[in-house]
C-alpha positions, 0 to 999 in steps of 0.5 A: 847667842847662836846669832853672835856665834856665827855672825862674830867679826872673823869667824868666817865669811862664808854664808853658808858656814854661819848656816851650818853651825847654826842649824846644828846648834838648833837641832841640839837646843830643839832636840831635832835630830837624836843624839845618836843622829847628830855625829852622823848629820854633822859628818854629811854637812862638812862633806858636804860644805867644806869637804872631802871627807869628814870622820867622826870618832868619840873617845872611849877610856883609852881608846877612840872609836869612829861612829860616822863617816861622810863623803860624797864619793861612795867609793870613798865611803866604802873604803873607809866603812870597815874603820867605823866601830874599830876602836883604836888607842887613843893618839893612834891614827886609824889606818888610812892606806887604803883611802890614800893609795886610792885618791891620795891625800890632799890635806887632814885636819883633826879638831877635838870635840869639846864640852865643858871643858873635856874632850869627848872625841875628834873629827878628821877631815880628809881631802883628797888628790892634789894638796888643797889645804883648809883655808882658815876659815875652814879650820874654824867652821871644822873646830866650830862644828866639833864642838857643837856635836860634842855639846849634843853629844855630852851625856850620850856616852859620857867618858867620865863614866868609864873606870879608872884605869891603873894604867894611865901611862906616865906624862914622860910620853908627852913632850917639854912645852906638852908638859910644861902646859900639863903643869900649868894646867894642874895650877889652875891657869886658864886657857888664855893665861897659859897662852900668854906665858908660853907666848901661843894662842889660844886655840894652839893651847887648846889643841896642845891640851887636846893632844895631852889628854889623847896622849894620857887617856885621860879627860878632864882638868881634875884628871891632868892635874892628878897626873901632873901631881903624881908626877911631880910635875908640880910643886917641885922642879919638874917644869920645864919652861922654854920661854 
């Protein structure tokens, strides 16, 4: 399965990507490196290969923390070490003033951690200077490795177990084609077949689905389609199609 993974046709054409995900992949299925090591090793070697800086933060009842952080720039490091355990609402962005009027800010990229069907956080990549954006092969070793801490990660600091909070905020933050897909999750429809209506892609369905369950603080299908009910965003005329 590792060897399907990282040698799938278009994944990626980088050697050293496919060594990443797979050494990380090992580490998990051996118990190689802690649970509480894991985010930390997976933060040094996207430093490291895809670089600049990579953050990695797990979510936390409403509220997403950062446990690790990496840059082979100590400068870099020191300024953002303050963020790391600084728990902020979950959709909010950390504040990066001090990283950007310092090296500028070249490109930023946010892939939700995910295992078994929930998210469990995020890793921000950050790169610095002049704008150099990820290539998509970048983009998806960065969502390729995310995932792989989140399955080393799930159980650790399990998210379902955080009680229920009265609070959750309505889903009249979220936007038409958020809460149009919000609904068709709460029906049943998977992934590929919300892509297929909506005519997206998969993976922009699964980043719409990530941003939904930061922006409600809630994980988890059965949570969404609570919201969705309560709501009346099914079983009514509360979808909104755009086509």
């Amino acid at each position: 399965m590792i060897e399907e993974l990282v040698s799938a046709k278009g994944f990626s054409p980088e050697p050293e990507h496919g060594a990443l995900i797979t050494g990380l992949l090992d580490a998990v299925a051996s118990d190689a490196v802690p649970a509480g090591s894991l985010a930390q090793t997976g933060a040094e070697r996207l430093a490291a290969i895809v670089g600049d800086t990579c953050v990695v933060s797990l979510l936390a009842g409403r509220f997403v923390e950062p446990i690790a952080l990496a840059d082979g720039l100590a400068d870099a490091v020191a300024v953002l070490t303050p963020l790391l355990h600084q728990r902020v609402p979950a959709g909010q962005r950390h504040d990066l003033s001090d990283y950007m009027e310092r090296f500028g800010l070249a490109a930023e990229f946010i892939a939700p951690m995910r295992a078994r069907g929930r998210v469990l956080g995020q890793v921000v990549m950050l790169r610095r200077g002049r704008p150099r954006p990820f290539t998509p092969s970048e983009l998806r070793v960065i969502q390729a490795v995310a995932d792989v801490i989140a399955l080393g990660l799930d159980g650790w600091r399990d998210p379902a177990e955080a009680p229920a909070d009265p609070d959750t905020p309505p889903p009249d933050k979220l936007s038409r084609r958020e809460r149009e897909i919000l609904a068709l999750l709460a029906l049943g429809h998977t992934n590929r077949e919300i892509a297929e209506r909506v005519h997206l892609s998969v993976r922009t369905v699964e980043w719409h689905r990530a941003r939904i369950q930061s922006k409600l603080h809630v994980t988890g299908r059965a949570a969404l389609a609570r919201i969705a009910r309560q709501h009346g965003l099914v079983g009514g005329t509360a979808v909104d199609p755009l086509g």
